[in-house]
N, C-alpha and C positions, 0 to 999 in steps of 0.2 A: 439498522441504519447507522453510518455511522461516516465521519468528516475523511476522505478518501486521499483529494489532493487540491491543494490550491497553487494558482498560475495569477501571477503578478507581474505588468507592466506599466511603468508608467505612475505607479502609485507613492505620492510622498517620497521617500526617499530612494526607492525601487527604479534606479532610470534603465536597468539592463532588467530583461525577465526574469521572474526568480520563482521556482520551481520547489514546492513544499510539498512531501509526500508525507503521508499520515499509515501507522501502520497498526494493527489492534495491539492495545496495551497504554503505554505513556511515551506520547511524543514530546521534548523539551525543545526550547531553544533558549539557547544563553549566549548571554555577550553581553558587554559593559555600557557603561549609558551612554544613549544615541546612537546607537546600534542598530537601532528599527526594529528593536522586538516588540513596541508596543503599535509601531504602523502595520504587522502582521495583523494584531489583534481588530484595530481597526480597517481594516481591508474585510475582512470576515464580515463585521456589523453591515460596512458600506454596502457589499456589495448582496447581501440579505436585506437592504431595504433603507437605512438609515438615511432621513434627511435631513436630521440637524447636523448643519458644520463646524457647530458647537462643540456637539458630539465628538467629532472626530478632530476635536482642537485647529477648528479652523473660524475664521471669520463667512468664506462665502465657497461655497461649491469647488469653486475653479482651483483652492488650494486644498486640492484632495492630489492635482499634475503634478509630476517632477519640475522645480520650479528654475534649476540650473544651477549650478558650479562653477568655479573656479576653474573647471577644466571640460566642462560638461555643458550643450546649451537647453534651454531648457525644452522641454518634449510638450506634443502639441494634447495630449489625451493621456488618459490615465485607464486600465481595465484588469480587470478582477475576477479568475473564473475558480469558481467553489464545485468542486466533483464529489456526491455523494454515492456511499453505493445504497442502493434501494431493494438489495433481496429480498428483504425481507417485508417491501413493497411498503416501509412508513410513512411512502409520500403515497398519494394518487396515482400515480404514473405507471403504466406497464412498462417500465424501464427496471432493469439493474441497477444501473447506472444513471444519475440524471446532475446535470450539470447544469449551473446558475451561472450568467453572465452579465456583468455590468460594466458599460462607458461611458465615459463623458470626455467632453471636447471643450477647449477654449472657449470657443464660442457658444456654447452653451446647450448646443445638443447631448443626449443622452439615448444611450441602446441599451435596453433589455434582453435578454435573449434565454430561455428554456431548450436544452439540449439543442444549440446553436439553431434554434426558430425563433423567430422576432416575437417580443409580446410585449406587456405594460409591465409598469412595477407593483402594479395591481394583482396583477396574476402571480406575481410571485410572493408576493403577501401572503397572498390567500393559502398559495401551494404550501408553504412553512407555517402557514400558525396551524396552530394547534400540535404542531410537531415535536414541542421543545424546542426549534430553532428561532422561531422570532424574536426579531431584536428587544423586545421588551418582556420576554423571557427569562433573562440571567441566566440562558448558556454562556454566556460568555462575562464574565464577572471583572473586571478592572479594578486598578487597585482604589479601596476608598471604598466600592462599589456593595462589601461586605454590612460594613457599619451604616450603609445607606437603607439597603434592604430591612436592617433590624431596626432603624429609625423612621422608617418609612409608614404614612400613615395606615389606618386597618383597611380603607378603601383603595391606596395602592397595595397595600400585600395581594388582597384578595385577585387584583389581575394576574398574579403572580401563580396563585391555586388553582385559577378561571384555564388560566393557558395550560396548566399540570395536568388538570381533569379533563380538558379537551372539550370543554366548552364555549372558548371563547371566542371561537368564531359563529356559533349559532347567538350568541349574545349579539354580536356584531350585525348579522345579518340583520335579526329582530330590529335592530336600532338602523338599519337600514330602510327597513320595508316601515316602521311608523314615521320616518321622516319624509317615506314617498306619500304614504295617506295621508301626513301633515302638509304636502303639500298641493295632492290634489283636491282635500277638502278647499284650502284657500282658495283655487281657481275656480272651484265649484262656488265659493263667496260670492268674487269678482262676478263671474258669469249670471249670477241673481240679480246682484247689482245691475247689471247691464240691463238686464231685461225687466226689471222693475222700473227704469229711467226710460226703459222703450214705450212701458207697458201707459206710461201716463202721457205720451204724445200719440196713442191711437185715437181717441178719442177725437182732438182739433183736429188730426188730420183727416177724420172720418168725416167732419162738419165741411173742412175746405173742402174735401174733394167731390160731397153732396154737392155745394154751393158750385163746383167749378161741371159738373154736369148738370144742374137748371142752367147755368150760363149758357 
């Protein structure tokens, strides 16, 4: 499996589409600062799941759009499509090929999309972790991002080895399913609760309702 081609519109600095093909070996891109080679890198993260806009050097979502120029107005959506090839089937998919889709809108809507079918960003979570592709992976390394990882405490490394090993999504799951027990045992509380506050007004009600057939 391996990053195939990515299609950018709309994105940061990207007001016209921009067409990045990937070929096996080392693909570079270079150009001087403000260039947009580091909105490349961040397009990648975004549109693999990332929802800090922090992350991607923004304050809030919306400044992920082409926001306008000088000569340019600004564009109402921003979208980001990542083309993998899948021969060798590293994702789940009975595809060769599988392709990731993300947009967003001014107004605040967003599209998911797997091999241009609608889904969540959930599903495509799921589909890359474990892959090496997940954003909290360190495929994709930024500058700074080196010295981070060797500083970084031993309970963050190890998600770092969790997602290597390809365990980290049955981790996830597990911590899924005891938050669902945690919270059916609670309803199960509540629902005691209920019926131990029923269980002491049968009693009067059994006396009135004696008293109200002698009546």
């Amino acid at each position: 499996m391996f990053l195939k081609r990515l299609d950018i519109i709309g994105f940061k600095s990207f007001a016209d589409r921009v067409n990045v093909e990937f070929v096996p070996g080392v693909t570079a891109v270079v150009g001087p600062n403000g260039s947009g080679k580091s909105n490349i890198t961040e397009s990648i993260r975004w549109v693999l799941g990332e929802q800090s806009a922090k992350s991607l050097r923004g304050s809030k979502m919306e400044d992920v759009i082409f926001a306008g120029s000088d000569s340019r107005k600004p564009l109402n959506f921003a979208e980001v499509t990542l083309t993998l090839d899948n021969e060798d089937q590293g994702l789940p998919l009975d595809y060769n090929e599988v392709s990731i889709t993300r947009r967003v809108f001014r107004s605040g809507e967003s599209d998911f999309l797997i091999n241009n079918q609608s889904c969540r960003l959930k599903d495509i979570v799921d589909l890359i972790m474990d892959s090496g592709l997940g954003r909290e992976a360190f495929s994709i390394i930024s500058q700074g991002k080196v010295e981070e990882i060797l500083n970084s405490k031993p309970e963050d490394r190890r998600t770092i080895f969790e997602e290597a090993a390809g365990v980290l999504k049955y981790k996830n799951r597990k911590k899924k399913a005891e938050n669902k027990l945690f919270e059916t045992q609670e309803n199960l509380n509540r629902v005691q609760d209920i019926l131990h506050e029923l269980e002491g007004q049968v009693e009067p009600l059994k006396i009135q309702a004696s008293m109200a057939k002698d009546f």
